[in-house]
C-alpha positions in Angstrom: 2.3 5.0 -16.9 3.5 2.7 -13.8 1.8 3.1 -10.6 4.7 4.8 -8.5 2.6 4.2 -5.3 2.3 0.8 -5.6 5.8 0.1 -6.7 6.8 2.3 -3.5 5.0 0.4 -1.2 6.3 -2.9 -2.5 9.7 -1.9 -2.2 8.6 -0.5 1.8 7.0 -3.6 2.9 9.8 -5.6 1.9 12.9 -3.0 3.2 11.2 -3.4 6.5 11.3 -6.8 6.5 7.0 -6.9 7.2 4.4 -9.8 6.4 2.0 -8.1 4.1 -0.4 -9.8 6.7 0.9 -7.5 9.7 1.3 -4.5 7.1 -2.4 -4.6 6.0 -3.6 -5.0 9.9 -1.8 -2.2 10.6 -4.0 -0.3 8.3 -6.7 -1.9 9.1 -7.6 -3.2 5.6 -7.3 -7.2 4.9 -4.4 -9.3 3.6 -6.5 -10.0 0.5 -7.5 -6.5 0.0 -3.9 -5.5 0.4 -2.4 -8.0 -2.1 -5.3 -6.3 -4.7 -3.4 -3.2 -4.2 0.1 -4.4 -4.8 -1.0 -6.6 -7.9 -2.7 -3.7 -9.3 -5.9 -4.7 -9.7 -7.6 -2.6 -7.0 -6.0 0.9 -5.9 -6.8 1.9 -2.3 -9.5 4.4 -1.5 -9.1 8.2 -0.5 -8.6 7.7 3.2 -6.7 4.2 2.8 -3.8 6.4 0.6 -4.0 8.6 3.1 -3.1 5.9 5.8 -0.5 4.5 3.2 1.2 8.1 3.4 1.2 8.6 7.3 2.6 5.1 7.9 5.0 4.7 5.1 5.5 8.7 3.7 4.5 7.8 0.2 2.5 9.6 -1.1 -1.0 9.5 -2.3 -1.0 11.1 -5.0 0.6 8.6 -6.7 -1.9 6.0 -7.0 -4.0 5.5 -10.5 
């Protein structure tokens, strides 16, 4: 099953027209650490979803 968070917040970052550089400082995580998440090969913690979902509305539930 596809990650539906991680597809979301692709498709967010790039609607708004954001570096993923000023995205992840806005949540206060790294670029690199960001770019994990999008790839797939890290999925944000518990409170990092949670920032995801304030700033974006996506929700966290959908990570894996």
């Amino acid at each position: 099953m596809e990650n539906t968070s991680r597809i979301a917040l692709a498709q967010h970052i790039k609607a708004e027209k954001m570096k993923k550089k000023d995205f992840a400082e806005m949540l206060g995580v790294s670029a690199s650490q960001l770019s994990r998440w999008l790839s797939g090969t890290a999925v944000p913690d518990r409170i990092s979803r949670k920032f995801v979902e304030f700033a974006t509305g996506i929700s966290a539930d959908g990570w894996q």
